[in-house]
C-alpha positions as CSV (number, residue, x, y, z in Angstrom):
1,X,-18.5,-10.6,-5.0
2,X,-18.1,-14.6,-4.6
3,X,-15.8,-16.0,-2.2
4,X,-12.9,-18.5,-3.0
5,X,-13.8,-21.6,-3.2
6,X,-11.0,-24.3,-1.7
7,X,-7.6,-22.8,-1.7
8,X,-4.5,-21.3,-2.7
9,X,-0.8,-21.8,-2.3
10,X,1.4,-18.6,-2.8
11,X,4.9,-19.3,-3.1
12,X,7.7,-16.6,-2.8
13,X,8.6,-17.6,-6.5
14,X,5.0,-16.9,-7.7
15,X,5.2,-13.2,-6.5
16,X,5.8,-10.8,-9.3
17,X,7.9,-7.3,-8.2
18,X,7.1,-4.4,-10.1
19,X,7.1,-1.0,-9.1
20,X,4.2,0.9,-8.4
21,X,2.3,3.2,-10.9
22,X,2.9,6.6,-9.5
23,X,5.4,6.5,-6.9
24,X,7.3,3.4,-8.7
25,X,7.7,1.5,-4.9
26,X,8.5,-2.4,-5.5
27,X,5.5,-4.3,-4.4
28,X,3.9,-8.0,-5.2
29,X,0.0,-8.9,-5.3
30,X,-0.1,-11.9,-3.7
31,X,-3.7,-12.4,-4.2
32,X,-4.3,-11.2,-8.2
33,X,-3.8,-14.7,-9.4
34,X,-6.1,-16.4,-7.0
35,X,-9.1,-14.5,-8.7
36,X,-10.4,-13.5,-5.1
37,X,-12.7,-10.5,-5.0
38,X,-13.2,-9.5,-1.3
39,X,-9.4,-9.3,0.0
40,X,-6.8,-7.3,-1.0
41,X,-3.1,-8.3,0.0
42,X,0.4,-6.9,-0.9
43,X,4.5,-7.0,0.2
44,X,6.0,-3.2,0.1
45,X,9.5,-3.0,0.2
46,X,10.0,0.4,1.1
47,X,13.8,1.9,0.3
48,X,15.1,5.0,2.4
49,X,13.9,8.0,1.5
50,X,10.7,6.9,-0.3
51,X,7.1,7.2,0.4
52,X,3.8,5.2,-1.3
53,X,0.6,7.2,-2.3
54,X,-1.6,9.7,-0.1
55,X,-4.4,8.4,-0.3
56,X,-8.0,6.8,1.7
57,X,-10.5,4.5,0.2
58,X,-14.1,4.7,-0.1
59,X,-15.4,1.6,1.9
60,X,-12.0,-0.1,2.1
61,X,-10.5,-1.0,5.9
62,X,-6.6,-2.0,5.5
63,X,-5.0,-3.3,8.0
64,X,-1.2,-2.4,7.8
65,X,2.0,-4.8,9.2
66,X,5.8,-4.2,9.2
67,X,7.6,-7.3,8.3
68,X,11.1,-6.0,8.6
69,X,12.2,-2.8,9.8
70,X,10.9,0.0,11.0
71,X,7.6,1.4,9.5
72,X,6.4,5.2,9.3
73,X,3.5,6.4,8.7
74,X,0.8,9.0,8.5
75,X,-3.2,8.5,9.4
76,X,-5.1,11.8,8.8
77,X,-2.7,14.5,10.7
78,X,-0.4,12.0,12.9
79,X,2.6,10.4,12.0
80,X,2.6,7.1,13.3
81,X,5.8,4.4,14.2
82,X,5.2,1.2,13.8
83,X,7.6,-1.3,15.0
84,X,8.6,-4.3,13.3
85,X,5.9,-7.4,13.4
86,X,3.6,-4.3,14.7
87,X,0.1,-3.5,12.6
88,X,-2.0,-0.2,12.3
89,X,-5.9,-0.6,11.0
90,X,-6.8,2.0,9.4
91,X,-10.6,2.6,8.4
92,X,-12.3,4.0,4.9
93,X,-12.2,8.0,4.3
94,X,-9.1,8.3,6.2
95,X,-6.1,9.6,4.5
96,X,-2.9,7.6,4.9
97,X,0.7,7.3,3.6
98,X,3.3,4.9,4.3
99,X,7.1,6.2,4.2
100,X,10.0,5.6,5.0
101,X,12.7,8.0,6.9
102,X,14.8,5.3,8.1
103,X,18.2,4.5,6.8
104,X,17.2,1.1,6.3
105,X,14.5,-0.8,4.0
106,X,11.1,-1.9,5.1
107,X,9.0,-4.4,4.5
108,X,4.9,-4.1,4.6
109,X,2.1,-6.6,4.1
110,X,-0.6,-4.3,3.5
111,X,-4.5,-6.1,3.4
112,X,-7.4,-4.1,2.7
113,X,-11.1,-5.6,2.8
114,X,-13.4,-5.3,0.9
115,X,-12.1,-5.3,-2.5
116,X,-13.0,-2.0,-4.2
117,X,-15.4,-3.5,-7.5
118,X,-14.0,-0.1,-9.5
119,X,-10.1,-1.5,-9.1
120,X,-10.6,-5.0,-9.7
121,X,-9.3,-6.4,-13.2
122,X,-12.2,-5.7,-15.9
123,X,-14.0,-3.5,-14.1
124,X,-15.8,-1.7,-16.7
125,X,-16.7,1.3,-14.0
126,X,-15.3,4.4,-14.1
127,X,-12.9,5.1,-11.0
128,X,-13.7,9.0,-9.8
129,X,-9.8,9.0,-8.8
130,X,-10.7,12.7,-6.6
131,X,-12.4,9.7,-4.1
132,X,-9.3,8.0,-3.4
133,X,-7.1,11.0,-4.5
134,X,-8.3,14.1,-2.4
135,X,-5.2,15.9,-2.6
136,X,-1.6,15.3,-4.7
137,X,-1.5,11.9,-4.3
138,X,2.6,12.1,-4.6
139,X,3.0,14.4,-2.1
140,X,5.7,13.7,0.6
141,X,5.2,13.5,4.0
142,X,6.9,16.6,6.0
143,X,9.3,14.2,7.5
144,X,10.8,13.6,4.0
145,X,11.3,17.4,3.1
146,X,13.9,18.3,1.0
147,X,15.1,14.8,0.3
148,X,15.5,13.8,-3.8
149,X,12.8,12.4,-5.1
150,X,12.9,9.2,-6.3
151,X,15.4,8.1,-4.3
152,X,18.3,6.5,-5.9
153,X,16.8,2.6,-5.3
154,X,13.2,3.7,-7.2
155,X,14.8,5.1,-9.9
């Protein structure tokens, strides 16, 4: 993987929101334009009710930091409360899921180094998804139980 050369300027207008693929959470890459290949870093505005991926990576740390609100999580077996401007590091091979069972949004920057090779753009490996995926990655954490899914603000 190179490293950047120089440097970039990432403005609030050149974020693009899109929800993600299988949970459909609004999030913006800040780094896919800059065409770096060692850090990953992205905004997740989490509604009420919702929930990202479960999921771990195979050599991927991500460090995990709650802009605005109050951010839930689980790591492994624990279910973790992060408050706001507060950051969790989580190593690879550890299953995580952020979520949110607050009655308010909230807001993430999620960074994760090193870049996976098998997710960057043009990778022309095939992803084993069970890697990353080791159970149902859209399960819901117990603390969400019996709460419509999507919520009304992913749908």
């Amino acid at each position: 993987m190179k490293p950047v050369t120089g440097y970039h300027l990432i403005g609030p207008d050149d974020l693009q929101w899109r929800p993600s693929n299988l949970m459909r959470i609004p999030n913006a890459d800040f780094l896919e334009r800059t065409g770096g290949e060692n850090l990953g870093a992205r905004l997740w505005r989490l509604p009420p009710g919702s929930a990202n991926t479960l999921h771990q990576h195979i050599r991927q740390e991500e460090f995990y930091f709650v802009l605005e609100g109050v951010g839930r999580m689980r790591v492994g077996g624990e279910t973790l409360t992060v408050p706001k401007h507060g950051g969790v590091l989580v190593g690879p091979e550890q299953l995580r899921q952020v979520f949110n069972d607050t009655d308010a949004e909230t807001l993430w920057l999620i960074v994760g180094a090193p870049e996976e090779p098998e997710f960057l753009q043009g990778s022309k490996s095939q992803m084993d998804l069970s890697l990353i995926y080791p159970q149902d990655p859209t399960q819901l954490p117990p603390e969400l139980a019996g709460k419509p899914w999507p919520p009304d603000e992913v749908r």
